[in-house]
C-alpha positions in Angstrom: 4.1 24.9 0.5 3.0 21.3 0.3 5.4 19.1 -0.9 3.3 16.3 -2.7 5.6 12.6 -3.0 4.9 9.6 -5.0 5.5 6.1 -3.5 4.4 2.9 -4.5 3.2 -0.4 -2.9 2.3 -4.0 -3.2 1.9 -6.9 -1.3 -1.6 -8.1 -1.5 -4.7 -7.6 -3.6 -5.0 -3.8 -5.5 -8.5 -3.4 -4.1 -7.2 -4.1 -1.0 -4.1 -2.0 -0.8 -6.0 0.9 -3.2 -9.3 1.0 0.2 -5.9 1.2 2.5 -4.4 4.1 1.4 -7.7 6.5 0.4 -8.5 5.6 3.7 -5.5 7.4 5.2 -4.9 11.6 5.6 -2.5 13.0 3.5 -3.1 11.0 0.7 -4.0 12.9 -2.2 -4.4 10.0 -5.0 -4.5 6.4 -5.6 -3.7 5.0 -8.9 -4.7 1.0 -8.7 -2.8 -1.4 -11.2 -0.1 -3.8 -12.1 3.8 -2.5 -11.4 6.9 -4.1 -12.9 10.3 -3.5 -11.9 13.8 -4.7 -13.0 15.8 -8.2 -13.6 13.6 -11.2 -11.8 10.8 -8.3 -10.9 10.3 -7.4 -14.4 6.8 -9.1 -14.9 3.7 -7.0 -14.0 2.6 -7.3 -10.0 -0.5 -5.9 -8.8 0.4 -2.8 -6.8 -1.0 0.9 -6.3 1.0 4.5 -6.5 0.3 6.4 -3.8 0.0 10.5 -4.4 0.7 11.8 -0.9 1.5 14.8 1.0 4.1 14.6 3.2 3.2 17.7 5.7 0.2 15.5 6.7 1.2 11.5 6.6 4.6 10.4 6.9 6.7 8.4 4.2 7.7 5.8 7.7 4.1 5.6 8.5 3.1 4.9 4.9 5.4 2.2 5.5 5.0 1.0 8.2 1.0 0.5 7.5 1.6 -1.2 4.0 4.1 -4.0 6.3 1.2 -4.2 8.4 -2.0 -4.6 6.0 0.0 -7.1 4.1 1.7 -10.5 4.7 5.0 -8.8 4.6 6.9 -11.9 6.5 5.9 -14.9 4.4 6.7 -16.0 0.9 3.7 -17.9 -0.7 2.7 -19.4 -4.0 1.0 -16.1 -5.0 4.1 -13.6 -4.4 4.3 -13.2 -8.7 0.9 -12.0 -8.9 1.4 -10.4 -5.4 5.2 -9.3 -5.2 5.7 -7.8 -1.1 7.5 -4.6 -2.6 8.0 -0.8 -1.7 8.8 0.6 -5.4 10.9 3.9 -5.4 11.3 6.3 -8.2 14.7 7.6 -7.3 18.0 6.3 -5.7 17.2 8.8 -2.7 13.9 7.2 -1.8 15.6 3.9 -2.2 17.9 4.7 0.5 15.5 6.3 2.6 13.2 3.2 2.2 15.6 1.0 2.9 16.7 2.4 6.5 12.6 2.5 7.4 12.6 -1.3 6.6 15.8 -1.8 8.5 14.4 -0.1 11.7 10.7 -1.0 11.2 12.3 -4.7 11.4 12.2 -4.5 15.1 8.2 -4.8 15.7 8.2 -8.1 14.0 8.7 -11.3 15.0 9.9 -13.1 11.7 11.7 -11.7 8.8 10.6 -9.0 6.5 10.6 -10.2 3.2 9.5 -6.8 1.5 12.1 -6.2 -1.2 12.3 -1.6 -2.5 12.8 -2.1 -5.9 12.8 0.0 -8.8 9.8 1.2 -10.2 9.7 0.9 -14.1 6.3 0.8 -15.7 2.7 1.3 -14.5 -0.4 -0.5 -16.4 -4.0 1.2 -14.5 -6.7 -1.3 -14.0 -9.8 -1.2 -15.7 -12.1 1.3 -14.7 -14.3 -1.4 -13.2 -12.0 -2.3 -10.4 -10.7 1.5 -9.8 -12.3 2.4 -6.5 -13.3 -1.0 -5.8 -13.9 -0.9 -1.9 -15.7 2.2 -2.1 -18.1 1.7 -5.2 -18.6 -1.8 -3.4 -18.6 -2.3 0.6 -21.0 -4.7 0.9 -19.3 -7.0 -1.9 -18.8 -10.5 0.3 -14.8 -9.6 -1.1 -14.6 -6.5 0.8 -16.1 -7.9 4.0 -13.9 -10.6 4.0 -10.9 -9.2 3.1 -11.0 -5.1 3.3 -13.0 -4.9 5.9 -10.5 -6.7 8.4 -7.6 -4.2 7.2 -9.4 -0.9 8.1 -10.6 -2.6 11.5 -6.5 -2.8 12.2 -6.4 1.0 10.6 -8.9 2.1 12.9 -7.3 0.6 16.0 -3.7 0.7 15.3 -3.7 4.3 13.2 -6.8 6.2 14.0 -5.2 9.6 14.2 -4.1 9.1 10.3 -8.0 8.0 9.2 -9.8 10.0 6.6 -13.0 10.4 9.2 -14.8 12.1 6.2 -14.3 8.8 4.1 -14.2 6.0 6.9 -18.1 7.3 7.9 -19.5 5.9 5.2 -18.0 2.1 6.2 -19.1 0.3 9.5 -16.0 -0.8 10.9 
């Protein structure tokens, strides 16, 4: 029986991270919006929650490509709006997530800064901006900024593309 696991991320732009993950096998939904957490991470952050089964994609590799498609080792002016985060939905994930970070730390060069925080509340984007990369490839946005992610998908995590959803794209 599959066993179907929600996880949620942000780091960079929704459309972004949203054309990331529906790009990948295994995962089963993308909801695109704003997440808040707890304490100093209770404003809303743009984020997505990722729907995925874990007989096909890994929770590590998950991981591991969200640290990647993100700037997950620098602090900018835009980290409010764009909080680097893993959000968990129990204290088991949290721990889970935590040791991936910890050992994932070793194929960087500078410090991780992504924090696993709580997850707390969910508001979806408008239906406008749901899908974004895939209603709109040819959008100047998602050539300059989508595009390039997928490209390091393609070369660095091939065996986990969607092929049936990459074809239409020309990475």
């Amino acid at each position: 029986m599959n066993s179907l696991i929600k996880i949620a991320f942000g780091g960079g732009c929704h459309w972004c991270t949203e054309a990331v993950f529906q790009s990948l096998i295994g995962v089963i939904k993308v909801e695109q919006g704003f997440i808040a957490s707890t304490n100093e991470n209770s404003s809303f952050s743009e984020a997505v929650i990722i729907h995925f089964d874990d007989t096909k994609i890994e929770l590590k590799t998950l991981i591991k490509i969200h640290l990647q498609t993100h700037k997950s080792t620098s602090e900018h002016s835009m980290r409010k709006k764009y909080r680097s985060a893993v959000y968990v939905f129990s204290e088991d994930q949290k721990k889970e997530v935590t040791q991936i970070i910890t050992k994932l730390q070793n194929d960087f060069n500078n410090q991780i800064i992504t924090k696993v925080l709580e997850y707390c509340n969910f508001k979806p984007s408008e239906n406008q901006f749901k899908n974004y990369f895939y209603n709109n490839p040819e959008k100047p946005f998602c050539k300059t900024y989508i595009d390039p992610k997928l490209k390091l998908l393609e070369r660095q995590f091939s065996n986990h593309l969607a092929l049936e959803k990459i074809k239409i794209l020309t990475i």
